[in-house]
Z-matrix of the N, CA and C atoms (Angstrom, degrees):
N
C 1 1.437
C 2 1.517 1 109.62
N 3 1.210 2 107.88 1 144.78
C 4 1.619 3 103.70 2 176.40
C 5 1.802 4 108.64 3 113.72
N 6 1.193 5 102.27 4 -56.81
C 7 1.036 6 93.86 5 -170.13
C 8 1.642 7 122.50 6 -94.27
N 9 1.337 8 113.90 7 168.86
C 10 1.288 9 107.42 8 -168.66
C 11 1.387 10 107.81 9 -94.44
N 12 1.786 11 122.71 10 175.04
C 13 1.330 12 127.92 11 -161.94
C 14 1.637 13 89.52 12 -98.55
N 15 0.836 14 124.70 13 172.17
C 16 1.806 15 141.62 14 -172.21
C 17 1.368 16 89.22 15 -93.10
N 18 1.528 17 81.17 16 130.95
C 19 1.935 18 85.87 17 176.35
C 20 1.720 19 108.87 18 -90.71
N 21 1.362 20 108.13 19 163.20
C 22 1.347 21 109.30 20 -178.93
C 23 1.646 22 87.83 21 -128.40
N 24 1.651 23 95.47 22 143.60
C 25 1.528 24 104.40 23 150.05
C 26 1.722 25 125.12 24 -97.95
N 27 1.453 26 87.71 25 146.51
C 28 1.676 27 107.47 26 -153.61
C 29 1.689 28 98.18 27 -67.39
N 30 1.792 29 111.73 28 131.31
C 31 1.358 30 102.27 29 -169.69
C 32 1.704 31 113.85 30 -90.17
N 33 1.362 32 97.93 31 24.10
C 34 1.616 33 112.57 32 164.68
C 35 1.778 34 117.93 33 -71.91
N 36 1.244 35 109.54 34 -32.85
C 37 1.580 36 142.38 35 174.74
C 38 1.577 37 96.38 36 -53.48
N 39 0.991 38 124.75 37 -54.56
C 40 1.685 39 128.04 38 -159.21
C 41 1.343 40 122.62 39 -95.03
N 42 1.904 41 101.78 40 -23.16
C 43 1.540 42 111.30 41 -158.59
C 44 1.696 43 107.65 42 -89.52
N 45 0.929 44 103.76 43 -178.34
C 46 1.755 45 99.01 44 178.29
C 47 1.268 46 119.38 45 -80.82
N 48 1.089 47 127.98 46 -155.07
C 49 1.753 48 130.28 47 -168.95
C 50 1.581 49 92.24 48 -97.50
N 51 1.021 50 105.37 49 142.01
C 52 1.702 51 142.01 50 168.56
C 53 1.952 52 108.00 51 -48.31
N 54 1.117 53 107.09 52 79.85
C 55 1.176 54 97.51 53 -172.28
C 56 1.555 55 118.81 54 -76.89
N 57 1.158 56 139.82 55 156.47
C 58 2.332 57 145.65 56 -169.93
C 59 1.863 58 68.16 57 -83.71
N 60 1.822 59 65.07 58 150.78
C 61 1.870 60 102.79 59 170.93
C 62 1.337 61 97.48 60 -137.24
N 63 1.064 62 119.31 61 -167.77
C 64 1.935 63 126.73 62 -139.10
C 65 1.687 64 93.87 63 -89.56
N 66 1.682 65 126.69 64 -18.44
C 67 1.275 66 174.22 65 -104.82
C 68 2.091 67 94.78 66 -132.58
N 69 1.510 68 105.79 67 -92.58
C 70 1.151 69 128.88 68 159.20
C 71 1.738 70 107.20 69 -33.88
N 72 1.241 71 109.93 70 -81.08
C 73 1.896 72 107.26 71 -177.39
C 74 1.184 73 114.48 72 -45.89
N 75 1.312 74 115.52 73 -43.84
C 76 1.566 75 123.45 74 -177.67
C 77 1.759 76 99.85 75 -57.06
N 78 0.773 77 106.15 76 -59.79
C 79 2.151 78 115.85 77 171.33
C 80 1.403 79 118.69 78 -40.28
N 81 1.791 80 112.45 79 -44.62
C 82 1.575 81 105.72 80 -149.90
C 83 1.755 82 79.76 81 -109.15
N 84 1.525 83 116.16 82 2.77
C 85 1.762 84 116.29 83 149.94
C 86 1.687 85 116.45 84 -50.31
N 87 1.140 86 84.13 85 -53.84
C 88 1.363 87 93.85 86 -159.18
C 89 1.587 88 125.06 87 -84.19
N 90 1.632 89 99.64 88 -12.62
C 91 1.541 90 122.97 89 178.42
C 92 1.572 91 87.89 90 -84.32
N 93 1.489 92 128.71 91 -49.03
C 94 1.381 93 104.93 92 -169.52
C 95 1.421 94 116.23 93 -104.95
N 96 1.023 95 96.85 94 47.00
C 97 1.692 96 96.46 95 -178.16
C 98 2.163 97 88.73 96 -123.30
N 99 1.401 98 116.17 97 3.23
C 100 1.341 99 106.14 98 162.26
C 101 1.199 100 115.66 99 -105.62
N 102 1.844 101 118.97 100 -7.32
C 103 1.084 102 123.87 101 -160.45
C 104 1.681 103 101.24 102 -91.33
N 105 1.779 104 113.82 103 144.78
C 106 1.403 105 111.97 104 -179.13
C 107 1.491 106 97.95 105 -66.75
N 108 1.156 107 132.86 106 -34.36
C 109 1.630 108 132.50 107 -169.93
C 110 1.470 109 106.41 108 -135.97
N 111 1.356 110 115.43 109 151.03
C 112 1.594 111 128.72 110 -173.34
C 113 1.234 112 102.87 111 -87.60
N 114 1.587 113 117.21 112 132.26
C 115 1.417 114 112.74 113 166.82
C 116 1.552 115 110.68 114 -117.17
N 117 1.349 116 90.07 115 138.68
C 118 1.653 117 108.64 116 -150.82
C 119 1.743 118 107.66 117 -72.33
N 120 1.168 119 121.82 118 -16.07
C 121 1.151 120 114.76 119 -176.17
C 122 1.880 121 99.55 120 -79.34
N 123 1.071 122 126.88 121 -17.61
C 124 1.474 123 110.19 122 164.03
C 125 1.693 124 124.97 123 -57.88
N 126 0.944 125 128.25 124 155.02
C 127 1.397 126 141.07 125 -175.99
C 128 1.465 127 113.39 126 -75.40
N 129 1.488 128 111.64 127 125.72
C 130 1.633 129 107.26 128 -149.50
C 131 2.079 130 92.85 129 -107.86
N 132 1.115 131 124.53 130 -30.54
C 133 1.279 132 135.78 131 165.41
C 134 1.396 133 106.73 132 -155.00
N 135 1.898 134 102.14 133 168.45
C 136 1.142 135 121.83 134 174.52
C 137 1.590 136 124.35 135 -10.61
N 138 0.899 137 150.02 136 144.43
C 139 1.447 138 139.33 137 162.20
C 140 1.101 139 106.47 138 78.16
N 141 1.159 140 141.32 139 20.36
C 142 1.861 141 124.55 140 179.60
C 143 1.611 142 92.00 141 -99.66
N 144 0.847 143 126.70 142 165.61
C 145 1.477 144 156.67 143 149.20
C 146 1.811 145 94.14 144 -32.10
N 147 1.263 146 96.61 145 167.11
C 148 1.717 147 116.92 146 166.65
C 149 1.459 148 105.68 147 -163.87
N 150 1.675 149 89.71 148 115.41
C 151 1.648 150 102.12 149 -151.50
C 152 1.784 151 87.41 150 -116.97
N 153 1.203 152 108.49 151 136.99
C 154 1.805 153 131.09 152 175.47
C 155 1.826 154 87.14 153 -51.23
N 156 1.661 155 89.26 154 152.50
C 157 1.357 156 113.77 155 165.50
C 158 1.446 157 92.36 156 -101.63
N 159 1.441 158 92.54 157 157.90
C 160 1.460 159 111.68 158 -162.73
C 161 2.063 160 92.53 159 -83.58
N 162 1.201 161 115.20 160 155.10
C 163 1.333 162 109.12 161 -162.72
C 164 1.912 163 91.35 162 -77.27
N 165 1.504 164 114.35 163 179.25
C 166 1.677 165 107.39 164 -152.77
C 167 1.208 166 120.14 165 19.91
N 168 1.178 167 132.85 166 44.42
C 169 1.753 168 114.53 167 153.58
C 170 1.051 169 117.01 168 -86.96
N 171 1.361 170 147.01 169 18.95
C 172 1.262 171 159.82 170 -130.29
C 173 1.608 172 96.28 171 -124.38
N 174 1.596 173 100.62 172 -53.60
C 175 1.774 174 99.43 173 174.67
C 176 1.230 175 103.16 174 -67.68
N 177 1.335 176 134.05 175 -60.57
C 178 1.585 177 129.68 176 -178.40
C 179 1.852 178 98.04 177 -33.19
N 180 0.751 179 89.31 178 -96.61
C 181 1.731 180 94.50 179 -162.99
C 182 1.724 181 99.96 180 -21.95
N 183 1.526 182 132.43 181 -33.97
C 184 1.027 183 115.32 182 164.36
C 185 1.233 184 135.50 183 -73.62
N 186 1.459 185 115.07 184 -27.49
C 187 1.062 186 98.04 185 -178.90
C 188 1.841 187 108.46 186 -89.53
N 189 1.112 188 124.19 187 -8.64
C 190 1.214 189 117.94 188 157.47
C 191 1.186 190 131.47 189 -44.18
N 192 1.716 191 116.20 190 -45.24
C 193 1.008 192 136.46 191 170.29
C 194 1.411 193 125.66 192 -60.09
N 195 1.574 194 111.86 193 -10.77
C 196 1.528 195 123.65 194 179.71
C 197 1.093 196 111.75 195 -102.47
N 198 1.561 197 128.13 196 -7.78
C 199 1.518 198 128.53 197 178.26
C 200 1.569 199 105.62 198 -73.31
């Protein structure tokens, strides 16, 4: 008692980028098939990267979507 457990670092930290599965494409289909324009940081097939939205881009894409 008392003492603490040994910390581990998370092997998410070290590993490579998160690559789309058949799962992901099937998704960022269907996200840009409402969108007036494609935004390129989504995953275009199998194997691409899956890269973070930048934090508020959420209004951008809307209000894009209202022009």
């Amino acid at each position: 008692m008392g003492q603490k457990p040994a910390t581990t670092k998370s092997p998410r930290k070290n590993s490579g980028p998160v690559l789309a599965r058949e799962r992901e494409v099937a998704k960022t289909e269907a996200i840009g098939a409402l969108l007036t324009r494609p935004i390129a940081i989504l995953p275009a097939k199998v194997g691409d990267p899956i890269r973070k939205l930048r934090r508020g881009y959420r209004p951008r894409m809307r209000a894009q979507a209202e022009k």
